[in-house]
N, C-alpha and C positions, 0 to 999 in steps of 0.2 A: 499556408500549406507548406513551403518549403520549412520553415521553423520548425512545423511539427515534426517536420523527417527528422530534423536535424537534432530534435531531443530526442524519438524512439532511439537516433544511432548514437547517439550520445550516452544514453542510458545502457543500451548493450555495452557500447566500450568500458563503460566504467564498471560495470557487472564483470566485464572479462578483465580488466588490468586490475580490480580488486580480488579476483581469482588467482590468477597468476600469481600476485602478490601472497596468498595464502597457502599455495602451493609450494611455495619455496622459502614459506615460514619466515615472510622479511613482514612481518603484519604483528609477530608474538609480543614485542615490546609497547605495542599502542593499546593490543588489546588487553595483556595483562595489565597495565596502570589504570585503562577506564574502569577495567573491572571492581579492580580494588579500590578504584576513589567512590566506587559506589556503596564501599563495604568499611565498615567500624572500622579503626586503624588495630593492627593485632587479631583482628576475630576476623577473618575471611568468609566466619558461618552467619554474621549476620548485617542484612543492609542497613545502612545508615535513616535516620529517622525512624517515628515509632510504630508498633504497631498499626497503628491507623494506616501511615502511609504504605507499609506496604499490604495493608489488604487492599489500598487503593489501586494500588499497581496492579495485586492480580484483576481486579475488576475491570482495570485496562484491557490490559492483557488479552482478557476473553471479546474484547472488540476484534480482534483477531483470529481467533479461534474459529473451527470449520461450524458448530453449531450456530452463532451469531450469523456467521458470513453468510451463512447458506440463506438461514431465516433472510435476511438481507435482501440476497440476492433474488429468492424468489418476491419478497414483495416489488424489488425492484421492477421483475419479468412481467408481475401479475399487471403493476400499472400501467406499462408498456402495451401491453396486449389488451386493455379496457379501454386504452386512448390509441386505439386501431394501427398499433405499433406491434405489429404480427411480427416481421423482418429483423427489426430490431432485435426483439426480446429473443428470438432465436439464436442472432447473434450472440447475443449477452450471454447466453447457457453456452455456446458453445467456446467463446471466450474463457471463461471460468474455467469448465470441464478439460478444456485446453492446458492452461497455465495451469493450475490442478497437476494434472500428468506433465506437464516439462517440470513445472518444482518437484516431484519426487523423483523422477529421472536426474535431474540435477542432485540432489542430494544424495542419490543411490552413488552417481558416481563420483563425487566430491568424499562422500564417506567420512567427512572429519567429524571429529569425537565433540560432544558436548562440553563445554568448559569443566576443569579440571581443577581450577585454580580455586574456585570457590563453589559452598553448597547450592544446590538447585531449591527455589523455596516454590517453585512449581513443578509442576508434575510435567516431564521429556518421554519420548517415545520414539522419536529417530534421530537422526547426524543432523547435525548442526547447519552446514552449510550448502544454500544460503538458508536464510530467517522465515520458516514459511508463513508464520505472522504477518514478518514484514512485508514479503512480497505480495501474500494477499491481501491483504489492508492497502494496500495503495494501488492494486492491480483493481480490485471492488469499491473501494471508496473514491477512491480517483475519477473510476468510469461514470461513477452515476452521480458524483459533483459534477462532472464535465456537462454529464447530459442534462442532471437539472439547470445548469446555469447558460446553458444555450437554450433555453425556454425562456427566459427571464430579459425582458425589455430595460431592464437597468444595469448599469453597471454595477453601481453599490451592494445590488442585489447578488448579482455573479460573482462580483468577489468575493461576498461575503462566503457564498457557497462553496466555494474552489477554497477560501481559509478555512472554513470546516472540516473540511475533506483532508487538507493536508495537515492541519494541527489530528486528527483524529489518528491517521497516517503516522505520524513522529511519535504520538505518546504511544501506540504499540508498542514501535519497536523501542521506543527506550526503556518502556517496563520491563520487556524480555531480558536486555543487558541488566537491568535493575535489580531484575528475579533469578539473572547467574544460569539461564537457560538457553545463553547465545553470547559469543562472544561479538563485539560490535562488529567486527568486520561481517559476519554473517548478516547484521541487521541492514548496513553500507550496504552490504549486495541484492538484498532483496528487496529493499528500496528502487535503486537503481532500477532492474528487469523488471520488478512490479509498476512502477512508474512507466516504463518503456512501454509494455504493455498496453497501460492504459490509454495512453496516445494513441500508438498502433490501433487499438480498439475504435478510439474514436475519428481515425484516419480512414479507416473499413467502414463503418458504418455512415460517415456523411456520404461514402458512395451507396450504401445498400438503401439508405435512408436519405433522398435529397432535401427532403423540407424538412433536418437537421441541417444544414447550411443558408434555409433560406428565411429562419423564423425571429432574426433578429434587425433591426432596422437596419437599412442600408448603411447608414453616415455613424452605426455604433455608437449614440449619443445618447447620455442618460437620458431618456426620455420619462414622461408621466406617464400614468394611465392613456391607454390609444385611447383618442376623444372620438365619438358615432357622429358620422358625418351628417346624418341626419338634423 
C-alpha cells in the first residue's frame, strides 16, 4: 500500500515538474531534436520509415483515441457488472468521466500550441499539452491490466498482463510524437497523471471492492491450477 502512494505522488510530481519545465520553455531543445530524429534529415514533412510504418503508427495511435477507449472501457464496465462487480464498474465510469474532464481542464489551461516544427500526419483538434492519448491510454489500459492481473493466481500470468498494458501505453504515445501531433514532453506528462491515476484508481477501489485485495494467494506464489480438495 504505502508503494502505491508513493507512485500516485510520484507520478503527480513528475506531471507538475514536467509542466513547470514547459512553461518556462526549458523542455524546447529535447523536444525539438526528438521530433526531428523522428523525421527524414531535411524534410521535416515526412517521418522516417516507409509508408507502411507510418500507417502503422496511426493504427496505434487510435488505441488511444476516445472511440476505441470508450468501446474499451465499456466492455470493461459490462464484465464487471456480469461478474457482480456493480461497485466497481461504477467506479471505472466515474474514473474515466473524471480524468476525461481534468485532461481537458488541463489543456484548456496549459493552452500550448500543437508542434510547429514539423507537419501533423494526423488529424489535432485541441492544445497540446498534456498527450490526451497518452494520458488516457495509460489512465484505461493501466486500470483494467491492473484489475485483470489481480484476478490471476500466477505471477507469470500478471506480468505478463501489466507488460501488455504498459507496451500498449508507450506505443501510443510514441506514435503521437511519430505523427508530429504532440511534442514528447506532452506525451512525458500524460504518461505520468494517466499512470498516477490509475493507481489512484486502484488504491479507491480495493477499498470500494474488498475481495480485490483478497483473491490472490496469501504467500504470492506462482501457484497451478487451485486443486478441489475433494
Amino acid at each position: 500500500m504505502p508503494l502505491l502512494v508513493l507512485l500516485v505522488l510520484g507520478g503527480i510530481w513528475a506531471f507538475l515538474a514536467i509542466a513547470n519545465e514547459v512553461r518556462e520553455d526549458e523542455t524546447r531543445h529535447f523536444d525539438e531534436a526528438t521530433l526531428l530524429a523522428m523525421r527524414v534529415p531535411g524534410d521535416p514533412s515526412d517521418p522516417v520509415g516507409s509508408p507502411r510504418v507510418e500507417e502503422m503508427a496511426r493504427d496505434l495511435t487510435a488505441l488511444g483515441g476516445f472511440t476505441l477507449l470508450s468501446g474499451v472501457t465499456l466492455i470493461a464496465v459490462g464484465v464487471a457488472v456480469f461478474a457482480g462487480r456493480g461497485k466497481l464498474a461504477l467506479l471505472a465510469v466515474i474514473s474515466v468521466l473524471v480524468g476525461m474532464a481534468v485532461m481537458n481542464q488541463l489543456k484548456q489551461g496549459y493552452d500550448r500550441p500543437r508542434p510547429d516544427l514539423v507537419e501533423h500526419a494526423t488529424l489535432v483538434h485541441n492544445a497540446s499539452f498534456p498527450s490526451g492519448h497518452s494520458m488516457m491510454a495509460a489512465m484505461i489500459y493501466l486500470t483494467i491490466g491492473i484489475l485483470i492481473a489481480r484476478t490471476q493466481p500466477r505471477k507469470r500470468v500478471r506480468g505478463f498482463v501489466i507488460a501488455i498494458s504498459v507496451i500498449i501505453t508507450l506505443l501510443v504515445g510514441i506514435s503521437r510524437v511519430y505523427l508530429g501531433a504532440h511534442w514528447p514532453t506532452d506525451v512525458l506528462a500524460g504518461w505520468a497523471l494517466g499512470g498516477a491515476w490509475a493507481v489512484a484508481f486502484w488504491l479507491v477501489s480495493m477499498k470500494v471492492d474488498p475481495r480485490l485485495s483478497s483473491e490472490l494467494p496469501a504467500n504470492g506464489s506462482d501457484q497451478g491450477e487451485e486443486v478441489d480438495p475433494a
